[in-house]
C-alpha positions as CSV (number, residue, x, y, z in Angstrom):
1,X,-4.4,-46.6,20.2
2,X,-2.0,-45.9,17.4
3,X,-0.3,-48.4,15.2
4,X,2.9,-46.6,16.6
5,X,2.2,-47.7,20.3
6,X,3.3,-51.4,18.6
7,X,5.9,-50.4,15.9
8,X,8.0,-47.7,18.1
9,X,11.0,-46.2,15.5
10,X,13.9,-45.8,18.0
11,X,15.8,-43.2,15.4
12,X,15.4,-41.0,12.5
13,X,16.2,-42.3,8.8
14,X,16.6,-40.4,6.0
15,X,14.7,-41.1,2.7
16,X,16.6,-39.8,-0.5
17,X,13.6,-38.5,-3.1
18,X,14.6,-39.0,-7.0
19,X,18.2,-39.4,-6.6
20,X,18.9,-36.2,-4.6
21,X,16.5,-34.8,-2.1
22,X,17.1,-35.7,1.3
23,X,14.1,-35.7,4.0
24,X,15.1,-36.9,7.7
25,X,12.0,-38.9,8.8
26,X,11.6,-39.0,12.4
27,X,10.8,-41.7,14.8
28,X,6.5,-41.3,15.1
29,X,6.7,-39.8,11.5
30,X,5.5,-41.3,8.1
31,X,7.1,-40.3,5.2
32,X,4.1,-38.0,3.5
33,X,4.4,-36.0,6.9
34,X,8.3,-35.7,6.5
35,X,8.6,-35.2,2.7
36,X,5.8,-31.7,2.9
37,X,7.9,-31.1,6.4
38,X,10.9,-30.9,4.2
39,X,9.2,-28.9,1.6
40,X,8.4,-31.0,-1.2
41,X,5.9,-30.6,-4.1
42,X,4.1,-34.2,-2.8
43,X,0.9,-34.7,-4.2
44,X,-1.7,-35.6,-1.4
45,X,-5.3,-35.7,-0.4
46,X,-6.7,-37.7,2.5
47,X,-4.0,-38.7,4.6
48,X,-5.3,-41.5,5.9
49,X,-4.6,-44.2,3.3
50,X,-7.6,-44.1,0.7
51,X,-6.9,-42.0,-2.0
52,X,-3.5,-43.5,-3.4
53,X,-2.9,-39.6,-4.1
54,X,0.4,-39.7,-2.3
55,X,1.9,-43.1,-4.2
56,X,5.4,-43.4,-4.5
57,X,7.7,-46.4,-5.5
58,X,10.1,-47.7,-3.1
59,X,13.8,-48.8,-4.5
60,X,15.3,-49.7,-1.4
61,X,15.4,-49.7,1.8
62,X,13.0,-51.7,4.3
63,X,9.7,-49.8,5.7
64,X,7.2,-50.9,7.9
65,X,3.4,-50.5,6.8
66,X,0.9,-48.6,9.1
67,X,-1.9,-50.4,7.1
68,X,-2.5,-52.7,4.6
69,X,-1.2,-50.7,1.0
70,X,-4.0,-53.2,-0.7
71,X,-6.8,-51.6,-0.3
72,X,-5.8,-48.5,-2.3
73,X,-3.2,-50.1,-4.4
74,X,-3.6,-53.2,-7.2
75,X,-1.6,-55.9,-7.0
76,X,0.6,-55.1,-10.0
77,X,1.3,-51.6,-8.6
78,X,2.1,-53.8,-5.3
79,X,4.7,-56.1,-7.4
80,X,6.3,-53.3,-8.9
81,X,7.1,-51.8,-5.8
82,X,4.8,-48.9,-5.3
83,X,3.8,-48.0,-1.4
84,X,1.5,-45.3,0.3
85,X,3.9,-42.7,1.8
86,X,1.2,-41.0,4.5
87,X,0.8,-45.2,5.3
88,X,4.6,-45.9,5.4
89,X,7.0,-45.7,8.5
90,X,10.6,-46.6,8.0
91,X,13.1,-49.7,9.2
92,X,16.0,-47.7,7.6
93,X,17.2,-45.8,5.0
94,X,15.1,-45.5,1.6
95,X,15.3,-44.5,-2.0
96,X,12.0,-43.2,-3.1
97,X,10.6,-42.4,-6.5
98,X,7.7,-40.2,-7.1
99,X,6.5,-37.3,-9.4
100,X,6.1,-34.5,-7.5
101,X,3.5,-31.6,-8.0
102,X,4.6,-28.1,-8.2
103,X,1.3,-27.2,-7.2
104,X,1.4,-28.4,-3.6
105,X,2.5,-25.8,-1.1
106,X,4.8,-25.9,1.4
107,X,3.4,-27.3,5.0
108,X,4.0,-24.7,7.6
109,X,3.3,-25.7,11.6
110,X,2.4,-23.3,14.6
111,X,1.0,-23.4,18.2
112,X,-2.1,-22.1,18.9
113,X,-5.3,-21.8,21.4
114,X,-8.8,-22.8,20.8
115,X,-10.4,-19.9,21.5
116,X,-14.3,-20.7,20.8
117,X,-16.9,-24.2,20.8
118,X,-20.4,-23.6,19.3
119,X,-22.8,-26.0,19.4
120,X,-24.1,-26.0,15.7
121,X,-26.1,-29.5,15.9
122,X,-26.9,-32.2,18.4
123,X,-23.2,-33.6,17.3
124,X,-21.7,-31.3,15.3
125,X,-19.3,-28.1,16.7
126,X,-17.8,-25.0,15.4
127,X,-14.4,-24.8,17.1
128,X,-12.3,-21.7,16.6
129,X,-8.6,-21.4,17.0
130,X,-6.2,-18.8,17.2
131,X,-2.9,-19.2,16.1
132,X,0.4,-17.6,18.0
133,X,1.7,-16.1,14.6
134,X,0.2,-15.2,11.1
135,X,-1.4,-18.4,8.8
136,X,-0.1,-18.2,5.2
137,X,-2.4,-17.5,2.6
138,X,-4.5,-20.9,1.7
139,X,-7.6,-21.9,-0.8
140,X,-10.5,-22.4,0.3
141,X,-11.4,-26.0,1.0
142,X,-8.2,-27.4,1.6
143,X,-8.0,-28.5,5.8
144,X,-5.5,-28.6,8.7
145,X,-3.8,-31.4,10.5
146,X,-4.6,-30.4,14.5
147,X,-2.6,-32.4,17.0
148,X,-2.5,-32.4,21.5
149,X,-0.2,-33.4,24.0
150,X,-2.4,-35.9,25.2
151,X,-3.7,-37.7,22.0
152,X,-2.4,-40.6,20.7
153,X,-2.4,-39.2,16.9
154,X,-2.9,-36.0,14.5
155,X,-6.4,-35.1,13.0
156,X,-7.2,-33.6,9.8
157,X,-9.9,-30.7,9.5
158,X,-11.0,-28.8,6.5
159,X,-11.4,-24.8,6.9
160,X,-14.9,-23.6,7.1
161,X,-14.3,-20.3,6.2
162,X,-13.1,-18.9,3.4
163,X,-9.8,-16.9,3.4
164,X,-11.4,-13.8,2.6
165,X,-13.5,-13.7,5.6
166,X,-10.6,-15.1,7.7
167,X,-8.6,-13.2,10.3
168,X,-4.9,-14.2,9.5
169,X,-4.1,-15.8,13.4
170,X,-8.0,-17.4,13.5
171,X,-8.7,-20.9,11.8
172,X,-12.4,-21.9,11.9
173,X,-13.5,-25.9,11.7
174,X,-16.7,-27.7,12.1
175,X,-15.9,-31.2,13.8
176,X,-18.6,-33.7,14.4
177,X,-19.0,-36.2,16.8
178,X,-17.8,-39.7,16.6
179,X,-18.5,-42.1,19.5
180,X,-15.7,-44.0,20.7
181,X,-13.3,-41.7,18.4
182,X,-10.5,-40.7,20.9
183,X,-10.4,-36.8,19.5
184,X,-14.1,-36.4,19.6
185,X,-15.4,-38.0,22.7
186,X,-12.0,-35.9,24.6
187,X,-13.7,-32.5,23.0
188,X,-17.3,-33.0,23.9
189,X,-16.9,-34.5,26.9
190,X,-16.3,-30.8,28.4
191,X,-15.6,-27.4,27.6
192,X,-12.1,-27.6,26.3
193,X,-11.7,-23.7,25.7
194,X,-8.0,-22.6,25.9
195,X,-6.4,-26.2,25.0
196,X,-3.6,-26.0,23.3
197,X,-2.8,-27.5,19.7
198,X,-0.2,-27.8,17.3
199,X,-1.4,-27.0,13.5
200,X,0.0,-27.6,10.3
201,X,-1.1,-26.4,6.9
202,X,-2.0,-26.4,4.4
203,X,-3.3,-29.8,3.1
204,X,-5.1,-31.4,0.1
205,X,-5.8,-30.7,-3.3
206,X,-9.7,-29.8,-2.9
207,X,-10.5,-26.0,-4.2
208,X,-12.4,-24.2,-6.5
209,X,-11.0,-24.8,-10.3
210,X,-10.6,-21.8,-12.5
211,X,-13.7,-23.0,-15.0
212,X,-16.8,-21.4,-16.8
213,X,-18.8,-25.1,-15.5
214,X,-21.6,-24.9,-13.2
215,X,-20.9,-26.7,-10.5
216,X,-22.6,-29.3,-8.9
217,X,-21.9,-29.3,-4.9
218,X,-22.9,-32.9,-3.0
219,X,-22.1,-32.5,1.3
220,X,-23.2,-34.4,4.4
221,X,-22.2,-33.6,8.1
222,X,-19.4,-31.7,8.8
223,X,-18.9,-31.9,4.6
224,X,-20.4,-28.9,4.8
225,X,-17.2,-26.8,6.2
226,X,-15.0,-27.5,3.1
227,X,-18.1,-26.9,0.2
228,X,-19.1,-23.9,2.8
229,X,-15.6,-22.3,2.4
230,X,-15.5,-22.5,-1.3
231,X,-18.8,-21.7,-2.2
232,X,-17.6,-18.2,0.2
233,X,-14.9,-18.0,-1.8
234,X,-16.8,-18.5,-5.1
235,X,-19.1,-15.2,-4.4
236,X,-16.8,-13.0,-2.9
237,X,-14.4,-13.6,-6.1
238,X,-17.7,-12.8,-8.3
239,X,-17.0,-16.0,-10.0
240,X,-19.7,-16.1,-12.8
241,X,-20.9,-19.5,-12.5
242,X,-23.9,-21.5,-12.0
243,X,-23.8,-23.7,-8.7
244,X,-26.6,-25.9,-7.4
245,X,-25.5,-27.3,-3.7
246,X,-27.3,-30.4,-2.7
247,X,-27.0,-30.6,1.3
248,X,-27.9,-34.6,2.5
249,X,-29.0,-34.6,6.1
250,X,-30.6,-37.7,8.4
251,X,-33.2,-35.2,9.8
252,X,-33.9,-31.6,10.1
253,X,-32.4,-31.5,13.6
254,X,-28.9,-32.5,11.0
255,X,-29.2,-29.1,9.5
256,X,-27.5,-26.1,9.9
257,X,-25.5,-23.0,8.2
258,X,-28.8,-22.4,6.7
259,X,-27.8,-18.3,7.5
260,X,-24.3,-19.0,5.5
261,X,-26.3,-20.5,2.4
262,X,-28.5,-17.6,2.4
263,X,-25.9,-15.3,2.1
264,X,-23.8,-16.7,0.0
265,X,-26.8,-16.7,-2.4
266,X,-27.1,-12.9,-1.7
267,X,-23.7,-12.0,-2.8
268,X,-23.6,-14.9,-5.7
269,X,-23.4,-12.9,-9.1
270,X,-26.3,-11.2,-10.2
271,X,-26.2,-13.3,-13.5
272,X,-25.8,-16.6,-12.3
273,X,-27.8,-18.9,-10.7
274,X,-27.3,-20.3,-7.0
275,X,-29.4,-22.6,-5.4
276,X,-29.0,-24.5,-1.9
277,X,-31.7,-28.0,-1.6
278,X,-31.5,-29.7,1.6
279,X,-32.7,-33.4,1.4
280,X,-33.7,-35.2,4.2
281,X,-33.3,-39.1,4.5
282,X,-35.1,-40.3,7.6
283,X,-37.0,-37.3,8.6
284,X,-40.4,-39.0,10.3
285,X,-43.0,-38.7,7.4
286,X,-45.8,-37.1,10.5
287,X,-42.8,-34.1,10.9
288,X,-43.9,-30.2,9.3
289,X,-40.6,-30.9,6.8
290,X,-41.7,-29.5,3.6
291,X,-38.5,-30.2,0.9
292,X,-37.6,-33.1,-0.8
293,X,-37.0,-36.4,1.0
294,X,-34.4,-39.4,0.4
295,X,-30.9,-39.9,-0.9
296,X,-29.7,-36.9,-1.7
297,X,-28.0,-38.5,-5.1
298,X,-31.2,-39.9,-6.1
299,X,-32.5,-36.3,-5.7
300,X,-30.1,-34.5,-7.9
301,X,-30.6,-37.3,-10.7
302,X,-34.5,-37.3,-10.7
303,X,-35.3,-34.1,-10.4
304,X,-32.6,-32.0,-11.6
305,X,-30.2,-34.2,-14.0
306,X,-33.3,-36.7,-15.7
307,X,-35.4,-33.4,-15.9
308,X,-32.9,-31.6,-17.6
309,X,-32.2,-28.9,-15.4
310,X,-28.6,-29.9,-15.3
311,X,-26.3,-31.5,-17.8
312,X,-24.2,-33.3,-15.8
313,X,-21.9,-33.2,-18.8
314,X,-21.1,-29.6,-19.1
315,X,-20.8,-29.0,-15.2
316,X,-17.6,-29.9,-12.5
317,X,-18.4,-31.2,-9.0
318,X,-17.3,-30.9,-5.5
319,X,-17.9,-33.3,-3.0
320,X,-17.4,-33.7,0.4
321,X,-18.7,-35.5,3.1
322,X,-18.5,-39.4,4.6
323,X,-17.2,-42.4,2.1
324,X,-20.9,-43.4,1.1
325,X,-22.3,-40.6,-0.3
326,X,-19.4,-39.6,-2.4
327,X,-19.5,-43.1,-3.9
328,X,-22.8,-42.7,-5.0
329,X,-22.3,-39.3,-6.2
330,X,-19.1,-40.3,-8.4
331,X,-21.5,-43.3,-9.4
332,X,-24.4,-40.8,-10.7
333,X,-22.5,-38.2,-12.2
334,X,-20.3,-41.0,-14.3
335,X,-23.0,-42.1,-16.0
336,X,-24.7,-39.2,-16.4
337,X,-21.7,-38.4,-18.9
338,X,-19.5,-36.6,-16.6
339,X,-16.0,-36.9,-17.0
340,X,-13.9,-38.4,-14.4
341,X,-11.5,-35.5,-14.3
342,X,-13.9,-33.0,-13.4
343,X,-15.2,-34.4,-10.5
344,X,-13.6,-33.3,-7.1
345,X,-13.9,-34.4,-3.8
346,X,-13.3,-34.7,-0.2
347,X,-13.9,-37.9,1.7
348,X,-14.5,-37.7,5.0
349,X,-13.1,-40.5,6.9
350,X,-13.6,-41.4,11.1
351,X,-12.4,-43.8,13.0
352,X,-15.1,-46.1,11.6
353,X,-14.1,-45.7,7.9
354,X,-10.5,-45.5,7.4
355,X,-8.8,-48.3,6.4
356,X,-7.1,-50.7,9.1
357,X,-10.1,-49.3,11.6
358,X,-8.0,-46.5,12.9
């Protein structure tokens, strides 16, 4: 159930941005989702309330919170009027301040079919759709908003392909199951082939940064689609870096795109090193696994940062997978002397995780 199925908007209102744009927010819409509608520069990331990436100040006007603005937000930020626009519904009209990004593209939305599920692991699919018209060129890494007739609320995907190896009507996503989440339990519960969606892209600010860096790559789950996608990207652009891709997994039944891996590491440049380690937390200790075993953070710092065969310091990161893990990564790398703004990442939230339990 949606927050919306309480607070139901009976009109539109319009939201004037820095003194002159003008964005019509619907009823059901929150004012992230009208502003890149409209076609503004707004900086964003998760969507779901836990960045702060899409902050804006509010200078009048009346809105109506879809979740508490406190758990991203200070209380000083709070005072001075500052709100979450992808968390923000409005009562009436607004006046909105916020520095926009001239980076962020302009959102685009389409119908299309999903043509193709493939099991990939015991709760983890590949699901294929085709669009009805053309996608615009996007980066790798960034994700898709995917929405049905007959769910209560959008969803937010990252590619899993890069756009290279991408047919321009055909969007690839790996979606894992969450039990009890209303998306996931309605797509595993049967075959769902030839549902329709509506898709809008592109989203977020996660890709590969032009840089000389090695890169140190941290996933988990379906983290794997987004850090798949770049790392594509990376070898088919000849991109002559280092990169060292630490894959965390439960058990060896949690692995998969091992074939993917391989060949990126095939078409990697010649010069450069890549290097894919799986690390398995709960694996029984009687099983035939043969690589490394625990955290997958405590991995990369004793055996690769502490041994010196990375210098956190002189390398960027990407990270993407469930809230936890990217913590803990932030955590190691920081104090391993890596500066703040060359770390990059991509939480992935469920229904368990995001804020306000939605």
């Amino acid at each position: 159930m949606s927050i919306f199925d309480f607070f139901k908007p009976s009109k539109e209102h319009q939201a004037t941005i820095n003194g002159s744009s003008k964005v019509v927010v619907k009823p059901k819409q929150n004012l992230l989702a009208a502003g890149l509608t409209a076609g503004l520069a707004w900086p964003h990331d998760c969507r779901v309330g836990s960045c702060g990436t899409c902050r804006c100040y509010l200078k009048k006007g009346k809105i109506k919170p879809l979740n508490d603005f406190s758990y991203v937000l200070t209380p000083d930020q709070l005072d001075a009027g500052m709100i979450l626009a992808c968390q923000t519904a409005l009562k009436s009209d607004v006046e909105i301040e916020v520095a926009l990004d001239a980076s962020v593209e302009q959102v685009i939305s389409c119908e299309g079919t999903l043509a193709r599920v493939r099991n990939l692991t015991h709760d983890i699919i590949e699901m294929l759709i085709h669009c009805d018209v053309d996608m615009p060129t996007m980066k790798a890494g960034q994700y898709a908003e995917i929405s049905h007739k007959d769910l209560s609320k959008p969803r937010s995907y990252s590619f899993a392909s890069s756009p290279q190896q991408s047919n321009s009507r055909e969007l690839l996503f790996f979606v894992r199951h969450v039990p009890g989440g209303e998306f996931t339990d309605w797509l595993f519960e049967r075959d769902q082939t030839g549902a329709r969606f509506n898709i809008s892209v592109p989203y977020g600010n996660f890709w590969l940064r032009d840089s000389e860096k090695p890169m140190i790559c941290i996933a988990g789950g379906s983290g794997m689609s987004a850090l798949k996608a770049v790392l594509e990207h990376a070898a088919q652009s000849k991109v002559l870096r280092d990169a060292y891709y630490f894959f965390g997994a439960r058990a060896q039944r949690d692995l998969y795109c091992r074939e993917e891996m391989e060949e990126v590491g095939k078409n990697w440049a010649g010069e450069k090193t890549f290097k894919y380690i799986e690390v398995l937390s709960d694996e029984p200790k009687d099983s035939d696994w043969q690589g490394p075993s625990g955290f997958v953070t405590q991995h990369l710092k004793e055996e690769y940062i502490d041994k010196g065969v990375i210098d956190a310091g002189q390398c960027q990161a990407y990270l993407c997978g469930p809230p936890p893990m990217i913590d803990a990564a932030i955590k190691v790398l920081i104090e391993n002397n890596m500066p703040e703004d060359q770390i990059f990442y991509d939480k992935f939230l469920d229904a368990s995780s995001i804020p306000g339990g939605r």
